[in-house]
MMTF fields as JSON, N, C-alpha, C and O atoms, coordinates in Angstrom:
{
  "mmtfVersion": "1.0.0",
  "mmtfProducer": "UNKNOWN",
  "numBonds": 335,
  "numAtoms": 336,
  "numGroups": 84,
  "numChains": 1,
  "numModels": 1,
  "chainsPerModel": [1],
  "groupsPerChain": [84],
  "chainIdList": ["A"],
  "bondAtomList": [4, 2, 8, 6, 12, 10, 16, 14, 20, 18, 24, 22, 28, 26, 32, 30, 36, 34, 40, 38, 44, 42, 48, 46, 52, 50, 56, 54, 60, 58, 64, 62, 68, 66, 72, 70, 76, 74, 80, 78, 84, 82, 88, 86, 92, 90, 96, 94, 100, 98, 104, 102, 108, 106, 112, 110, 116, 114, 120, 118, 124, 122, 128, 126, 132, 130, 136, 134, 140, 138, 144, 142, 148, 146, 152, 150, 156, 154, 160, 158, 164, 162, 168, 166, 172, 170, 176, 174, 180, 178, 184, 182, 188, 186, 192, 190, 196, 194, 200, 198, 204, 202, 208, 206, 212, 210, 216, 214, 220, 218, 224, 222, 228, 226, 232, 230, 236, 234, 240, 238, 244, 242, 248, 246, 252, 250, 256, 254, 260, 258, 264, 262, 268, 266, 272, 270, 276, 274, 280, 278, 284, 282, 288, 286, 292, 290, 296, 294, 300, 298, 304, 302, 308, 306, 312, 310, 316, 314, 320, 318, 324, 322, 328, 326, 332, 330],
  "bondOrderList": [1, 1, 1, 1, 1, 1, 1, 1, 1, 1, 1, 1, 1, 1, 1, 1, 1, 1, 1, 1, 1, 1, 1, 1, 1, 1, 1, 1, 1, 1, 1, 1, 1, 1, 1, 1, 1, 1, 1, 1, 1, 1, 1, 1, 1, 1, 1, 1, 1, 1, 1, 1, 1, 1, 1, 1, 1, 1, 1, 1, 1, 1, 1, 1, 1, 1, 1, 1, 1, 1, 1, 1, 1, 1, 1, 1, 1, 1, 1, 1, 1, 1, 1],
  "groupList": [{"groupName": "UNK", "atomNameList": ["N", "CA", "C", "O"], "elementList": ["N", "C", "C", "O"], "formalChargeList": [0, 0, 0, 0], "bondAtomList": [1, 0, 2, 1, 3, 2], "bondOrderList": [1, 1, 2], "singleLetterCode": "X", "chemCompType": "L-PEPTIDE LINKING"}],
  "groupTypeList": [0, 0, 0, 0, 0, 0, 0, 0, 0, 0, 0, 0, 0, 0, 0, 0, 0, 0, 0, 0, 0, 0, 0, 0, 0, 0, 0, 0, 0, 0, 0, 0, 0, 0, 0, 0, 0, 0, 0, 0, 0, 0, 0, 0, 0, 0, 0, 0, 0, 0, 0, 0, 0, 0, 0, 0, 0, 0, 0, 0, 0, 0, 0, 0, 0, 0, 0, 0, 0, 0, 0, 0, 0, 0, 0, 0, 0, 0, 0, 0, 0, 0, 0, 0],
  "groupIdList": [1, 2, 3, 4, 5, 6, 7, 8, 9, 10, 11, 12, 13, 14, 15, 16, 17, 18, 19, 20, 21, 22, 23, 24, 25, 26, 27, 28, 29, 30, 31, 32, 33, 34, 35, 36, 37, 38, 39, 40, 41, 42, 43, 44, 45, 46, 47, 48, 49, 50, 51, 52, 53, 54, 55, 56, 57, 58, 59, 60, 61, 62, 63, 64, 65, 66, 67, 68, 69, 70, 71, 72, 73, 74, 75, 76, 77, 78, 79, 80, 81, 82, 83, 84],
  "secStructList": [7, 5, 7, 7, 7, 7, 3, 3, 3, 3, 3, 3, 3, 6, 6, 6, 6, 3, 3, 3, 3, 3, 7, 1, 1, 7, 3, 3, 6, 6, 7, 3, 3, 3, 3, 3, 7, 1, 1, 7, 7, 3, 3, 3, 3, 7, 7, 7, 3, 3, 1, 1, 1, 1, 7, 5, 1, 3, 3, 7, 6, 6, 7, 3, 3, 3, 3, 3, 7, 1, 1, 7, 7, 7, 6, 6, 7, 3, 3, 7, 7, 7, 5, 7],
  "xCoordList": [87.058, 86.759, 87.525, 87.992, 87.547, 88.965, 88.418, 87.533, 89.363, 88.888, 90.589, 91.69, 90.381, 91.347, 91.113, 90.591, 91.597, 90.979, 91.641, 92.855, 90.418, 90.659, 90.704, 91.33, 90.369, 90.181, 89.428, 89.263, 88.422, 88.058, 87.267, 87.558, 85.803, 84.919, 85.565, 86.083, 85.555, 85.771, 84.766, 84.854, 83.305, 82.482, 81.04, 80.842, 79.882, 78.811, 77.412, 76.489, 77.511, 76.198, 74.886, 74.486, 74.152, 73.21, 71.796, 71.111, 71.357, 70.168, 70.351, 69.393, 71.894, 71.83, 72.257, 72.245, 72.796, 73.092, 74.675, 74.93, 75.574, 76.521, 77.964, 78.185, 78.655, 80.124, 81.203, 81.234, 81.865, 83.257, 84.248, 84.291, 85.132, 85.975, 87.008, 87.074, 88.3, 89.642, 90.454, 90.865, 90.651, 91.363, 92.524, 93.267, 93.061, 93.86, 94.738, 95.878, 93.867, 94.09, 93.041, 91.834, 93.448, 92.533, 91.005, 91.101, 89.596, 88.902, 88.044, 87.971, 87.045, 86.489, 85.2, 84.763, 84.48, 82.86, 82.982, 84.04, 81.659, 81.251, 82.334, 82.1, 83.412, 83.565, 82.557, 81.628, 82.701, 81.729, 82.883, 84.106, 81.965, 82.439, 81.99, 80.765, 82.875, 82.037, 82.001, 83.161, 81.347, 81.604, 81.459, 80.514, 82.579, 82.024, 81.695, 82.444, 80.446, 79.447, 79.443, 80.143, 78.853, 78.668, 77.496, 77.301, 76.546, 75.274, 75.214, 74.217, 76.315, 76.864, 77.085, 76.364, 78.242, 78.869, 77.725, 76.974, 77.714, 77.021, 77.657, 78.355, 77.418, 77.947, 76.861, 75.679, 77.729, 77.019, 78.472, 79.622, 77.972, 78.141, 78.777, 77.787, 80.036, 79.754, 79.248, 79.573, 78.347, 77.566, 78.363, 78.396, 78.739, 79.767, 79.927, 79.258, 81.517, 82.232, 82.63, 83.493, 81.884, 82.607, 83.872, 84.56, 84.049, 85.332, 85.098, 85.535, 84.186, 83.982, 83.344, 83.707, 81.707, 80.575, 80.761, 79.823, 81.801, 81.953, 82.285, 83.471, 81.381, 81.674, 83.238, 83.717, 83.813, 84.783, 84.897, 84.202, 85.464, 85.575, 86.334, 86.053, 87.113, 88.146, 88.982, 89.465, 88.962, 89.937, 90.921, 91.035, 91.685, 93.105, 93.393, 92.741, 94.636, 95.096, 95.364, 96.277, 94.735, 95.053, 94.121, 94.103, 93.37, 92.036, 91.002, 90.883, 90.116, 88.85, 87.791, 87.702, 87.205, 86.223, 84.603, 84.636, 83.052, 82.545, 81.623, 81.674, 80.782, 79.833, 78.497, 78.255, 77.67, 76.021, 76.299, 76.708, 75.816, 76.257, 74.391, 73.475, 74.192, 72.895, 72.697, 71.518, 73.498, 73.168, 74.011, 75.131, 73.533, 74.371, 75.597, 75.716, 76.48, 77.785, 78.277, 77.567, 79.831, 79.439, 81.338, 81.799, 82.085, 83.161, 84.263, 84.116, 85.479, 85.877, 85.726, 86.434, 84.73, 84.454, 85.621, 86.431, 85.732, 86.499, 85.642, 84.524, 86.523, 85.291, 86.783, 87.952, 86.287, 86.932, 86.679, 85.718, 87.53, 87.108, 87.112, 88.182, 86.208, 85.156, 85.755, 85.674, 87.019, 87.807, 87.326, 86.765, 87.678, 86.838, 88.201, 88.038],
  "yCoordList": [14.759, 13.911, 14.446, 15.572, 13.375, 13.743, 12.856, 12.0, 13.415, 12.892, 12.154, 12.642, 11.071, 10.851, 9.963, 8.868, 10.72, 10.207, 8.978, 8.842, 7.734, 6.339, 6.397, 5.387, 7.116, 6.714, 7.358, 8.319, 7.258, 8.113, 7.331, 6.174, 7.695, 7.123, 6.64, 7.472, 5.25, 5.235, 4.892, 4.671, 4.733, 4.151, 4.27, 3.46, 5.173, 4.548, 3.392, 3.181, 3.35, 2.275, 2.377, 1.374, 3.337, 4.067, 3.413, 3.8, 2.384, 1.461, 0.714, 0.24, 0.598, -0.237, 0.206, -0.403, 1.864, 2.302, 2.254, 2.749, 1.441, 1.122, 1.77, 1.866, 2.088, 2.787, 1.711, 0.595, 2.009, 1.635, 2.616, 3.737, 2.256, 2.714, 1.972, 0.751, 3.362, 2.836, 3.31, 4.456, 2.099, 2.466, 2.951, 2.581, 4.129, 4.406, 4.018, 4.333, 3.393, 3.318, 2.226, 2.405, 1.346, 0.16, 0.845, 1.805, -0.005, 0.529, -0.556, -1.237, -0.996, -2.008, -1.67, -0.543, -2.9, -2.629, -2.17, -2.199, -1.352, -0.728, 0.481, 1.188, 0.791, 2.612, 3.554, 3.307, 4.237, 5.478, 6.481, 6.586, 7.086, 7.743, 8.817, 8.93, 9.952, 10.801, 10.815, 10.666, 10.906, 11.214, 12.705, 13.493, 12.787, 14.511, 14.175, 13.715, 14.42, 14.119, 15.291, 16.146, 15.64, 17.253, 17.548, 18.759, 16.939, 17.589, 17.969, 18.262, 17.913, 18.121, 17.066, 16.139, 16.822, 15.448, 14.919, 15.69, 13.606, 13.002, 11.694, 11.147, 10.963, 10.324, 9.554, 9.841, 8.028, 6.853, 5.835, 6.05, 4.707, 3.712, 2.304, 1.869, 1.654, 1.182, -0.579, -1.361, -0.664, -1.637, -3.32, -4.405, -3.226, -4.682, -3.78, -2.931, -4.688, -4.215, -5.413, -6.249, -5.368, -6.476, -6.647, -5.666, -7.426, -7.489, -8.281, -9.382, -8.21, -9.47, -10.194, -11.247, -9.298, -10.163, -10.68, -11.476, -11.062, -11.829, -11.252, -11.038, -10.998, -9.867, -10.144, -11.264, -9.053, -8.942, -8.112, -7.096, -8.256, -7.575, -6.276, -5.133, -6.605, -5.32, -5.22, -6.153, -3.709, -3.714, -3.165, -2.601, -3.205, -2.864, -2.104, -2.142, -1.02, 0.148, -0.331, -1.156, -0.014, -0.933, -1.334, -1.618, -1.4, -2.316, -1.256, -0.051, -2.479, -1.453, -2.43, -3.618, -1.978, -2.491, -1.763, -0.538, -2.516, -2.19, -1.892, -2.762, -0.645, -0.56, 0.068, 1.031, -0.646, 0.043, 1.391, 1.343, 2.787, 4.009, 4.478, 3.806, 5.804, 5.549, 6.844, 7.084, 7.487, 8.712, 8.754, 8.242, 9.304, 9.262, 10.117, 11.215, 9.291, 9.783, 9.744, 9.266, 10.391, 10.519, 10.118, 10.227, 9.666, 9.688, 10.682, 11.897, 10.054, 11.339, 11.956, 12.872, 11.439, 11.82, 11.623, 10.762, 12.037, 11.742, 11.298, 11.749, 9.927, 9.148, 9.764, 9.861, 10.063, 10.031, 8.868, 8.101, 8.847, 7.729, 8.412, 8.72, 8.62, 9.543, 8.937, 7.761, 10.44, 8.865, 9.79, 10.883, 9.089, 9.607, 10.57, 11.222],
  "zCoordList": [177.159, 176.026, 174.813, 174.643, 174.007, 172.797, 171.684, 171.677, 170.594, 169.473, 168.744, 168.996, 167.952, 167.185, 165.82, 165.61, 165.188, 163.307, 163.023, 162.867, 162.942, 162.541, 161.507, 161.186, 160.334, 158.468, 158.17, 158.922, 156.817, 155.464, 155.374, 155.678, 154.869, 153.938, 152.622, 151.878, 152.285, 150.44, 149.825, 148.617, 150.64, 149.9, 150.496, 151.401, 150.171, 151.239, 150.454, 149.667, 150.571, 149.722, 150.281, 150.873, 150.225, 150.313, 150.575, 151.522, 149.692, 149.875, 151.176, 151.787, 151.679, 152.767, 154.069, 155.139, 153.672, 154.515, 155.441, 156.538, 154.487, 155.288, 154.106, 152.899, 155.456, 155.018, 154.569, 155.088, 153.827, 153.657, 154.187, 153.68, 155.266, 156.174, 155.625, 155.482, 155.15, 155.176, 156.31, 156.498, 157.152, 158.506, 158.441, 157.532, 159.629, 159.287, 161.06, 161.401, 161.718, 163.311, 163.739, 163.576, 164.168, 164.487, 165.508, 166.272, 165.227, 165.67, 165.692, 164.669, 167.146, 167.422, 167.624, 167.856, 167.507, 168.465, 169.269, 169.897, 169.723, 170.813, 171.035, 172.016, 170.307, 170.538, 170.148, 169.38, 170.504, 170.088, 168.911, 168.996, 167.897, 166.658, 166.168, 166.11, 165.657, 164.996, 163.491, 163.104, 162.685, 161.275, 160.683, 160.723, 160.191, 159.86, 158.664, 157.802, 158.576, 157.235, 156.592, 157.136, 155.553, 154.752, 155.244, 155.142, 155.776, 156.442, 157.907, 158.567, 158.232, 159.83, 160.23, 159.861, 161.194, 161.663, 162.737, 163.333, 162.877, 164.021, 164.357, 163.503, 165.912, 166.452, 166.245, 166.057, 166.339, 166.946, 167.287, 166.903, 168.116, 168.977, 167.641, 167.053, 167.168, 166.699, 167.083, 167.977, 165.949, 166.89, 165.824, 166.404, 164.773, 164.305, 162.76, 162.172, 162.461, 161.815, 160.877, 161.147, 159.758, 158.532, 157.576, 157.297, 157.273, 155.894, 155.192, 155.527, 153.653, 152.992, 153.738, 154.263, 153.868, 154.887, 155.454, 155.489, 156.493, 157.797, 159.224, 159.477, 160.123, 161.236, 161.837, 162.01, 162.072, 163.125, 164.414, 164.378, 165.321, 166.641, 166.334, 166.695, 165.766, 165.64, 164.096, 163.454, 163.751, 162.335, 162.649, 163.737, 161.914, 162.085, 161.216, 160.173, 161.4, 160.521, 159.275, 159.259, 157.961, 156.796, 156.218, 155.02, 156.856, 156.074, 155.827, 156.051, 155.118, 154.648, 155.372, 155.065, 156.105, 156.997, 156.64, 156.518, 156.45, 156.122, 157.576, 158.445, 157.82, 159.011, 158.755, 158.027, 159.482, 159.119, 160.278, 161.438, 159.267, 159.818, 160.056, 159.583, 160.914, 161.662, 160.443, 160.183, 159.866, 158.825, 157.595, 157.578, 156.661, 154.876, 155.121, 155.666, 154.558, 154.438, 152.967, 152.083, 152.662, 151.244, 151.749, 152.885, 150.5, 150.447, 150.803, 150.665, 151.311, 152.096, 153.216, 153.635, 153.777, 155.215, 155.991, 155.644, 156.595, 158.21, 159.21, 159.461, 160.049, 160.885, 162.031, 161.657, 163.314, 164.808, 165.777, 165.719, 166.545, 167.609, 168.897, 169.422, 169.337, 170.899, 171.564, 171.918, 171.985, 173.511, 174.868, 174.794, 176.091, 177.284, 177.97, 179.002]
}
């Protein structure tokens, strides 16, 4: 199992729980992810991925894609994509 860095936190919005991801490597539903958070990194599954409130399947390197994350992240993070 391997890791490879999709993008950066630019944003988390805290009441709702969800990240702003600036991609740096396209990344879809249902991969699995790590975030290295400042409280220790943790994984989850992503489960849908927005742009300007409208779900998409997949983002692409470039964009800023928004995701409900399962723990607080703070800007700057580094998100991975959990490959097998």
């Amino acid at each position: 199992m391997g890791e490879e860095p999709v993008g950066k936190i630019t944003h988390y919005f805290d009441k709702i729980g969800v990240g702003v991801i600036s991609l740096s490597a396209p990344l879809a539903v249902g991969e699995r992810i790590r975030v290295q958070a400042h409280e220790g990194p943790f994984e989850q599954t992503v489960q849908s991925l927005q742009v300007e409130h409208q779900s998409i399947p997949k983002g692409a390197a470039g964009q800023a894609v928004g995701l409900k994350l399962d723990k607080v992240a703070h800007e700057g993070n580094v998100v991975l994509r959990i490959t097998p």
